[in-house]
C-alpha positions as CSV (number, residue, x, y, z in Angstrom):
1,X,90.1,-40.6,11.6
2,X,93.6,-39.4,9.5
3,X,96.9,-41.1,10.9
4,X,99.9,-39.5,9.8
5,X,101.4,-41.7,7.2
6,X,104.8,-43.1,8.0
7,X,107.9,-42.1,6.7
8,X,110.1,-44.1,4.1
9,X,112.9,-43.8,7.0
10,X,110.4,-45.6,9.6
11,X,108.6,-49.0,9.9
12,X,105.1,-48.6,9.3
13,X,102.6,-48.7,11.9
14,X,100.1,-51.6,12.2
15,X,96.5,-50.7,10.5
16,X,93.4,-50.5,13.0
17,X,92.7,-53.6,12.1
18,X,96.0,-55.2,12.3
19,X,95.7,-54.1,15.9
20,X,92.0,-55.9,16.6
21,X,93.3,-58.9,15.3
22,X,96.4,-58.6,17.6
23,X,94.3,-58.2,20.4
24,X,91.8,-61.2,20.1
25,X,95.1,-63.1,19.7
26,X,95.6,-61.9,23.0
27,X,98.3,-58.9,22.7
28,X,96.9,-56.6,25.1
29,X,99.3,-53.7,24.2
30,X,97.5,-53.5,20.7
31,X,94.2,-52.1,22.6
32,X,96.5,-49.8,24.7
33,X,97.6,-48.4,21.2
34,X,93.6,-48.0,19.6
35,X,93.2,-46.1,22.8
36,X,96.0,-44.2,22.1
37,X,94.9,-43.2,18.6
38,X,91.1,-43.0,19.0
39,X,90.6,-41.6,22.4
40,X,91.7,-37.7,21.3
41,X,89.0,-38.2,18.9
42,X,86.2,-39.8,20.7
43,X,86.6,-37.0,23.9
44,X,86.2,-34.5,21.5
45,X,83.1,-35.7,20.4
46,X,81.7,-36.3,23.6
47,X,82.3,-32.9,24.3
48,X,80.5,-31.4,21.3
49,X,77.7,-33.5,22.2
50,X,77.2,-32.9,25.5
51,X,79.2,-29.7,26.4
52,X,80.2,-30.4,29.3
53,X,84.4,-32.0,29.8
54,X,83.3,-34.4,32.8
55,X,80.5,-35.2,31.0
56,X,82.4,-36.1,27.8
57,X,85.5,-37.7,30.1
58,X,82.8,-40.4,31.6
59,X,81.2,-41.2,27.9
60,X,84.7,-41.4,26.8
61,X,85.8,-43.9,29.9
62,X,82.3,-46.0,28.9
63,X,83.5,-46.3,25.6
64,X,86.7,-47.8,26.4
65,X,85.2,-50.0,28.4
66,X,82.6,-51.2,25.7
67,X,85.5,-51.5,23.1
68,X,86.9,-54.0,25.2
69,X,83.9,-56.4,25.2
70,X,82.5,-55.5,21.8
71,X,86.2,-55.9,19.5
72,X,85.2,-59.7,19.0
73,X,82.0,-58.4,17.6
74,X,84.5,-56.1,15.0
75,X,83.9,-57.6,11.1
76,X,85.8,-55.8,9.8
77,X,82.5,-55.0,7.2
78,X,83.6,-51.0,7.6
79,X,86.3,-49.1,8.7
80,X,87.2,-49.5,12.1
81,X,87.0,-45.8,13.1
82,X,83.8,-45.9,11.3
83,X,82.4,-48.5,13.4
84,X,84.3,-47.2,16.3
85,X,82.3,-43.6,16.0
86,X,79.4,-45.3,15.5
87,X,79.6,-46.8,19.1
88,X,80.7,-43.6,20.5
89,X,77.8,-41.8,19.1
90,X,75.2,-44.6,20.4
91,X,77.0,-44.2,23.9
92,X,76.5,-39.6,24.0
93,X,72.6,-40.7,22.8
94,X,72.4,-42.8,25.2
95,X,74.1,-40.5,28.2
96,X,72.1,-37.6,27.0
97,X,69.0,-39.6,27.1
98,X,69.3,-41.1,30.6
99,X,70.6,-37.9,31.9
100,X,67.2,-36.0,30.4
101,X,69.0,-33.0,30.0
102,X,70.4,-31.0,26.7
103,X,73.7,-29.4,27.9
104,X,74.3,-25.5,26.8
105,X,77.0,-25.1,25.2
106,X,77.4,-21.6,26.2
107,X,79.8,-22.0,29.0
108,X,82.2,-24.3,26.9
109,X,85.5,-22.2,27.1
110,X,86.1,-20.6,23.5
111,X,89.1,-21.8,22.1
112,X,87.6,-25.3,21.2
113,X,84.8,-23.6,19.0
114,X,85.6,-21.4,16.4
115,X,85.9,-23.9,13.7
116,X,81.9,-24.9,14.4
117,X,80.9,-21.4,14.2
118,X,82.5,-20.3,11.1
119,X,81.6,-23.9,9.5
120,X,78.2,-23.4,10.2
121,X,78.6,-19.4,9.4
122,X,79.8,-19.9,6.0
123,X,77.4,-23.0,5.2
124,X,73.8,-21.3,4.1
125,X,73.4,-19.3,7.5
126,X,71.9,-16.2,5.9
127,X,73.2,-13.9,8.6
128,X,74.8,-10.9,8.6
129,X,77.7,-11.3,10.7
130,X,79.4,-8.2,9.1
131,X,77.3,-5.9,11.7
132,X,77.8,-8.0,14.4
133,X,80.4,-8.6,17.4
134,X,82.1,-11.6,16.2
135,X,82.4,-13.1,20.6
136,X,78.1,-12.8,20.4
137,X,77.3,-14.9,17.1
138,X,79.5,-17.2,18.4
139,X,77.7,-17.2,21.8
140,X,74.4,-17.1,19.9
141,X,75.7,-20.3,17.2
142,X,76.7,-22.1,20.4
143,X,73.3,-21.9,22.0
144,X,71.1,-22.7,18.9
145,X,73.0,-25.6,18.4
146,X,72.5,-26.6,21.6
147,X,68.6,-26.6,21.6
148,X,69.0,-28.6,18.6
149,X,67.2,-32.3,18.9
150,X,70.0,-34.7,19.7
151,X,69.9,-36.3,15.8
152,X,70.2,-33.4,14.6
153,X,72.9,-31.8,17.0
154,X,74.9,-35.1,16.1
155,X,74.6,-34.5,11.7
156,X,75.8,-31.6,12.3
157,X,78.8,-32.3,14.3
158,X,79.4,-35.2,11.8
159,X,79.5,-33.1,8.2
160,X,79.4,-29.3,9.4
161,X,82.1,-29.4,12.3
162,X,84.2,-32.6,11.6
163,X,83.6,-32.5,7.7
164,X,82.6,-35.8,6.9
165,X,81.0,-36.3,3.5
166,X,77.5,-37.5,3.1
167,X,78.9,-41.2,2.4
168,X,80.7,-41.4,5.4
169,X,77.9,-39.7,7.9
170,X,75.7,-42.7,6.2
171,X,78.0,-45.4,7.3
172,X,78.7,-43.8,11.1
173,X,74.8,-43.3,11.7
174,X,74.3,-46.4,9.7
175,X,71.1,-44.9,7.8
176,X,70.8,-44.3,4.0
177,X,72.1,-41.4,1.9
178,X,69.0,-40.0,1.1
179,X,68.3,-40.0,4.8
180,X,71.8,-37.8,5.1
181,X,70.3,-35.4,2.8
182,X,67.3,-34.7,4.1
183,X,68.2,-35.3,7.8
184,X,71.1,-32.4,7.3
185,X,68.8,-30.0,5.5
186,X,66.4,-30.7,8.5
187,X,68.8,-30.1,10.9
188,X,70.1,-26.6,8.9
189,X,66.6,-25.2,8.6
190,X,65.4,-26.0,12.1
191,X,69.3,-24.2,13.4
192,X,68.2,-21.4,11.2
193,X,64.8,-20.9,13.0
194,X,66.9,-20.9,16.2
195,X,69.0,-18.1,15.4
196,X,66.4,-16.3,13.1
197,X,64.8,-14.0,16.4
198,X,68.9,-13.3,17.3
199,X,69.8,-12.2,13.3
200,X,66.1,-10.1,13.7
201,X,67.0,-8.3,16.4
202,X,70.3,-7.6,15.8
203,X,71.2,-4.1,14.4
């Protein structure tokens, strides 16, 4: 996740790190100010993965919550957002898996969206949006998407939506590059069969 660098006018803020070293000294305003940074970030996944904002708020909380106990586990072997994300993303599998349900996405109000749609528009979807009402292939992206098997749904959130190259998807899901690759193009092909009865039918 980006911070915004520091001026030359202002002391520099403490690295993540910094921060999880602070805390298992026992400064407990450096966690307050992780949270502060990463929570933003780890709601909005939540709520890309599951598509629902209570949903999302209680992964969210649980994450938190895990942070706490799991920092003294931190190595500091890979980024801290890296291995922060790849917590977050073990705790939406697991909520989606215990709840046994894939959440539409279809209901999720329409402001938070566009950049998914036009990413995964403009990314090898051969449709012809030109013809079409721009508030339905939204609608239409939104739902296919949502069908998607959860590893897939997830790779796609990770490079199409939130634009992480294939090195950094690989460290977060903690599988090869090659697996990236072919998991992504998976992922693409089986979106495209989703939406291929919608593009069919469309005039």
């Amino acid at each position: 996740m980006p911070l915004d660098e520091s001026d030359g006018n202002e002391r520099e803020r403490p690295t993540d790190e910094e921060l999880v070293r602070d805390f298992l000294a026992g400064d407990a305003s450096a966690f307050e100010e992780l949270a502060t940074r990463y929570q933003p970030a780890v709601m909005n996944m939540a709520y890309r993965l599951l598509g629902n904002r209570s949903d999302a708020a209680d992964v969210c909380q649980e994450v938190f919550v895990l942070l706490l106990r799991k920092l003294g586990s931190f190595r500091g072997e890979a980024k801290f957002s890296t291995w922060l994300y790849r917590v977050s993303l073990n705790a939406c599998h697991d909520y989606a898996r215990k709840s046994r349900r894939n959440i539409s996405l279809s209901e999720s109000p329409g402001d938070d969206l566009p950049e998914m749609e036009q990413r995964l528009a403009d990314d090898g979807l051969d449709a012809p949006e030109a013809s079409m009402e721009r508030a339905e292939v939204q609608k239409a992206v939104r739902e296919a998407v949502a069908r998607l098997p959860y590893k897939f749904k997830e790779i796609i959130y990770l490079h199409d939506i939130s634009g992480y190259n294939y090195k950094e998807v690989a460290e977060i899901l903690d599988i090869s590059l090659g697996t990236v690759k072919s998991r992504l193009n998976r992922a693409r092909n089986r979106l495209a069969l989703e939406l291929r009865d919608y593009w069919e039918q469309s005039p």
